[in-house]
Structure formats: C-alpha cells, structure tokens
N, C-alpha and C positions, 0 to 999 in steps of 0.2 A: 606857360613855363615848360620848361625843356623836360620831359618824364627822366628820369636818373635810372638807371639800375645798380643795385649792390647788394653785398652779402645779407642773408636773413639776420636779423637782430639775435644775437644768441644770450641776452638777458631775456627774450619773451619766448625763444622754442630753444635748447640743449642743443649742442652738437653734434650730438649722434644723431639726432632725428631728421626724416626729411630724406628723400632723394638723395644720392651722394653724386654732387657738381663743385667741382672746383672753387675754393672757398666759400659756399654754399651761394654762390652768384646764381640767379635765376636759369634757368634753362631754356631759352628764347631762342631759335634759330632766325636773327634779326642785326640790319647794318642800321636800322634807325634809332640815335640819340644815343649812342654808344661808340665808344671811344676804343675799345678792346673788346676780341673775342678770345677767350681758350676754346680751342678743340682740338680731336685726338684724329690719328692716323696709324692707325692700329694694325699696323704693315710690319711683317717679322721674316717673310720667308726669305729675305736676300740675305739674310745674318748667314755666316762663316763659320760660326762654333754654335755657341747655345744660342736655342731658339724661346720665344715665349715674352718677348716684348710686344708685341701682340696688345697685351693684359698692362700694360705699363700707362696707360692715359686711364685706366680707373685704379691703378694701383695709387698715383698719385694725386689724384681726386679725392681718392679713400683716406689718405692721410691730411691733405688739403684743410680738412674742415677745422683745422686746427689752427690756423691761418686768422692773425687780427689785423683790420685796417691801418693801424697806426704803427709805422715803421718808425722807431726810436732810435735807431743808427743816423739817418737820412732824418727823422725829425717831419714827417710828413702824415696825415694822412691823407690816404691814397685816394678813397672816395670823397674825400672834399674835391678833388679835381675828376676825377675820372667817372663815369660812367661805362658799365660792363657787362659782359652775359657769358655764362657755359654756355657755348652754340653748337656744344655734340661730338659727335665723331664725323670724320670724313668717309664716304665710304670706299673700300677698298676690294681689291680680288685677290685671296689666300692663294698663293702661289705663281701669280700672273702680275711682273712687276710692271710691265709696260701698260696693261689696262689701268693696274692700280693709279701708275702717276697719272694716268690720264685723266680718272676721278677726282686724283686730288690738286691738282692742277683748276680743271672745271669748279672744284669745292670752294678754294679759295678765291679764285679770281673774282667775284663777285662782291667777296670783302673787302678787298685790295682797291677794287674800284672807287669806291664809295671813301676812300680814305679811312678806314679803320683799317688796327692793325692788327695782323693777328698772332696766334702766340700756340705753337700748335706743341703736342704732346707727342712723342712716338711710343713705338714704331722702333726698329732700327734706320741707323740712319741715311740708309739709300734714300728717302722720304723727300731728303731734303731738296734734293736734286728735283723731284715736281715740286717743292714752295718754290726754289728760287727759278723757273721756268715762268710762274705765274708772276712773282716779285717781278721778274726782267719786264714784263709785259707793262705793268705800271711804268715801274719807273725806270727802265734800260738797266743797263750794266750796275751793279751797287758792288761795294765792299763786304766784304766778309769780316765779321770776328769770330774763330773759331777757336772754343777748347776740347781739348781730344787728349785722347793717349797715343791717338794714331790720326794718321794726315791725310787719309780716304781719300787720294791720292793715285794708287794704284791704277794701271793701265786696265787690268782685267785679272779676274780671280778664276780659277777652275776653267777657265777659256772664255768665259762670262762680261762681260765687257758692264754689266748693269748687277752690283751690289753692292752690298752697305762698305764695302770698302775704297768704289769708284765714285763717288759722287761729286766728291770738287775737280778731277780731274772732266769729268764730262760736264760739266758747267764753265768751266773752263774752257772746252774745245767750243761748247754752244753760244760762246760769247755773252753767257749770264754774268759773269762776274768782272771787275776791273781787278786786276790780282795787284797795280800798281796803291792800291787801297786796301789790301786782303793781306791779315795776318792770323797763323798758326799757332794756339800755345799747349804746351803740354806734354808735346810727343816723346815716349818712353817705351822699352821694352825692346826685345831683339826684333832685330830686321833679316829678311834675308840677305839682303845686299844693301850699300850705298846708295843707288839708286833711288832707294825708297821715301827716302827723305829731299835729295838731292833734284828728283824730278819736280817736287812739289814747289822748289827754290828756282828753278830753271822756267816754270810757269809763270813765276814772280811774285811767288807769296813770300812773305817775311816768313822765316819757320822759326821759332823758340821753342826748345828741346826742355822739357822738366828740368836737367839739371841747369841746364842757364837760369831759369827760374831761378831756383832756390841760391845761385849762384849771385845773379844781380837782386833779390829782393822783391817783394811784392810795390813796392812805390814805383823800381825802376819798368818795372814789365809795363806799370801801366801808364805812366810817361811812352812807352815805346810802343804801346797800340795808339795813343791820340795819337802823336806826333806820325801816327803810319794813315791812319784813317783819314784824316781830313774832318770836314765841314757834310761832306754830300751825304746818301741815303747808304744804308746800312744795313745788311742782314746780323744777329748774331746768332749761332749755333754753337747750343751746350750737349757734348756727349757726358753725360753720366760719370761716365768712364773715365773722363778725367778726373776725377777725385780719388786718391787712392781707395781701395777694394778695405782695407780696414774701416774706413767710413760710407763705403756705397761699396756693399760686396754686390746688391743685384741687378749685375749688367751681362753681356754676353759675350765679354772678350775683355775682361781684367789685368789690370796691368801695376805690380809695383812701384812703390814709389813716386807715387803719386801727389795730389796737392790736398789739404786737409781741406773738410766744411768750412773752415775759417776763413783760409787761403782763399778758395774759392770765391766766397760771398766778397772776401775784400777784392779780391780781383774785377768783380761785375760792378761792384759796388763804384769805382772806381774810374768808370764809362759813364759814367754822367754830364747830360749837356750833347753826348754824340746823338746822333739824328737816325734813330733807329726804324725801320720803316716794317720790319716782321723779326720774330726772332722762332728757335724753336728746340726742345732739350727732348733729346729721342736718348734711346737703349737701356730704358727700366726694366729691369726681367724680374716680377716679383716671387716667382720660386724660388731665388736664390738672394733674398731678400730678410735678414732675419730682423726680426723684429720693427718692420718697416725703414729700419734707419736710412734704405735711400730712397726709399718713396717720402721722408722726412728733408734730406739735403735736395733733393731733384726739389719741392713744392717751394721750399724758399728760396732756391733758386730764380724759379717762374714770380714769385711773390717781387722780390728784385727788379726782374722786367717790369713788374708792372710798376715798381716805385718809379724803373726812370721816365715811364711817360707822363707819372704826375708830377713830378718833380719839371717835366720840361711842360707840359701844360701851363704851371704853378707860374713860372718863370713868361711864358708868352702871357698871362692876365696881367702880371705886373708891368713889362712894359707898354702893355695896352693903356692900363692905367696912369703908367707914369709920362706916356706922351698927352695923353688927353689933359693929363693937370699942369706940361708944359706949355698945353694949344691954351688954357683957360686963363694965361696969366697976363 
C-alpha cells in the first residue's frame, strides 16, 4: 500500500505543539508517494522598499497550523486524495540574486521531475523567475496566472535588470512563459508612466487592472482567466499584495484598494479543473504583520492550491472508475 503523508492528528497532539511545518505535514525532504511539496525560498534582498520577507515561509507556517483537511466551500477533503510533506526551505545567497536562482532552480528541479508539484513560499517575488526557469525545463513554455498589485513587468529597477519587480518580463524574453496563455489581475496604485502597464500588454499578457475587477465582478474575472488559459500546464503566482493592506498589511510594497480575503479565496477558488503544474505566494513580511492577519489570508491561500489538486486528483479516480464500469458491462 502506497505510504500517504498528512497533517498530525490534532485530536491526539494540540496545535501548538510539535515543529512548526506547514499544516503540520511532516517534514520529509522526499518525491516518493507524494503528490505536493511546500517549501520556502527565503530570498528578500531584490525587494525595492521593505525588506524581511526573508521570514515570510515560517511566518506562514507559524499560522499554518491552524489549517483543517476538510475544505467545506469546495466540499473536499484534501487528504482523502492527496499525499504531502513540508520539504523545507530552498537554499539561497542573502544578497547574491543570480546564485540564489541558481539554488533554487537546482532545488526544485528534481521535484518537478518526478511529477510532483510544488507549491513554494517567498521570498519576494523575483524568486519566481528561478521556479518558472525550472517549470520551463519540465514542461516548456506554460501560462501564467498571476495576482499582484503590480505586473513585475518592468525593464530594470535602480539599473538592475534582476528584481522583484522584473520577473515576468525576464521570463518572458527567456521564453519560459506563452503570454498567449498568461493573465495579470489586480494591478493598482500609481505608475510612473503608461508604459508600465502597457509593456506588460505589448508582451501579450492579458492585464486586469483592480478597478476592472471590481467593475466586471468576481464571476466575470474568472470566466476571463479560463477562457485565457486554455487546457495546457500552468504556473499560478499569488503576491500577497494583491489583497488590499487593510486585510494583508504585511508585505513590502502596499497598495490601496485592493481585493478583500473573500475576493481573493473566491477568485482562486474559481480556477478549478485548470491544470496547474507549480504554483507559489511570495512577499509576507511579518514585521509588518499585525496580528498575523496575513500570514492567516497568504496559509489559506496555499491551503486553496492544495484543494485544487484534490479536487482534480478526486475527478481523475472517478473517470478511471467510471471507464472500467463502462469496460465491465
């Protein structure tokens, strides 16, 4: 029988106790009999304002444990399908971004191989730029679902060509991404120029600005990511930061007007059935974190991810099941 991993029983040990590992999933650095890994990428120095996301993949670890299998929205539980493990942090170099990806690149790729998927923590989000280098390696070019307050997009920062502001722009020119599949939601706050949005649309991403959001509705946005995405393989990347700063004030570049925890969850919630192959929610800065409230919105977040890969697990038993009772008849 296939060994399972999953959360510690918290009718036989309390919550608080115990190691602190993302929904108290074992801590196994292992691709055998496991369907998902979380782990952290604890990479901060390319941030632009505040720094200390760093500390953001045990900030929401730390809150994590509060996290139950049974997702009552979606009607699921998770570990009846899934198998899983905290597989750690990635390791990285404090202030050396091109070593860093190159760790994390190496970190992941071995995951990636083996068919599991991973589901990593930041970090800001220049991070992502080495997951999706290692993604491309699997499976070529994938789609983007990206929410942000900003379209990290930019050419180059302070003259800087590699930081958390560049990353879909340089995944872009590396031919990691199909942008004919890749859509933006969220982007808010002042820009210096036109440009800044406009280049992101010129690469060929669909861009949806906050107020279009709240303008078409949470049903129609998310009719307008399937109908962009297709069928193929899939990154999705959650900055934090898209939820307005009233509900997630700790991140490192805040932006009004934003989309509530509600919004949010209904929004992710709402990508079900898409074929997701890594996803990963970077820029928690827990200094500026009161009272955990977005090391609480980032875990269910993550918790989300992991419902849609039982949710499509759940879905491939059943037609397995229901061809074999159509071969029996």
């Amino acid at each position: 029988m296939t060994k399972k991993y999953q959360p510690a029983d918290s009718f036989e040990s309390p919550r608080f106790c115990g190691v602190r590992t993302f929904m108290r999933l074992p801590y196994v650095q292992t691709t055998e009999d496991v369907d998902f890994v979380v782990l952290g990428a604890p990479f901060d120095t390319a941030a632009s304002f505040r720094v200390g996301a760093r500390f953001g993949p045990g900030a929401v670890r730390d809150f994590s444990i509060l996290l139950r299998p049974y997702n009552p929205v979606r009607k699921i539980n998770v570990f009846d399908y899934l198998s899983g493990v905290d597989y750690g942090d990635l390791s990285v170099v404090p202030g050396y971004i091109q070593e860093s990806y190159q760790k994390i690149e190496e970190g992941l790729l071995p995951i990636l191989e083996k068919g599991v998927v991973p589901i990593t923590i930041g970090g800001d989000h220049s991070i992502t730029l080495a997951e999706l280098r290692a993604v491309a390696k699997k499976y070529g070019p994938v789609g983007l679902v990206h929410f942000d307050a900003h379209s990290d997009t930019w050419d180059s920062y302070f003259g800087q060509k590699y930081n958390h502001g560049t990353p879909f722009r340089r995944a872009y020119e590396e031919g990691l991404l199909d942008t004919s599949r890749s859509i933006q939601v969220g982007m808010r706050g002042g820009l210096y120029e036109p440009a800044d949005l406009d280049d992101a649309r010129k690469m060929g991403f669909d861009v949806v600005e906050m107020h279009e959001v709240q303008e078409m509705g949470i049903p129609a946005v998310i009719e307008r990511i399937r109908n962009r995405v297709g069928d193929g393989p899939l990154f999705l990347s959650f900055d934090i930061d898209f939820i307005d700063p009233a509900y997630a004030p700790g991140t490192g570049t805040p932006e009004v007007a934003g989309a509530t925890t509600t919004e949010a969850l209904q929004l992710v919630r709402g990508l079900e059935g898409l074929n997701f192959v890594a996803f990963d929610l970077v820029e928690v800065l827990p200094s500026f974190d009161h009272g955990q409230i977005t090391a609480n919105a980032a875990s269910n977040v993550i918790f989300e991810f992991i419902t849609h890969l039982a949710l499509k697990k759940k879905a491939e038993k059943e037609a397995v099941a229901h061809t074999q009772n159509m071969q029996s008849r």
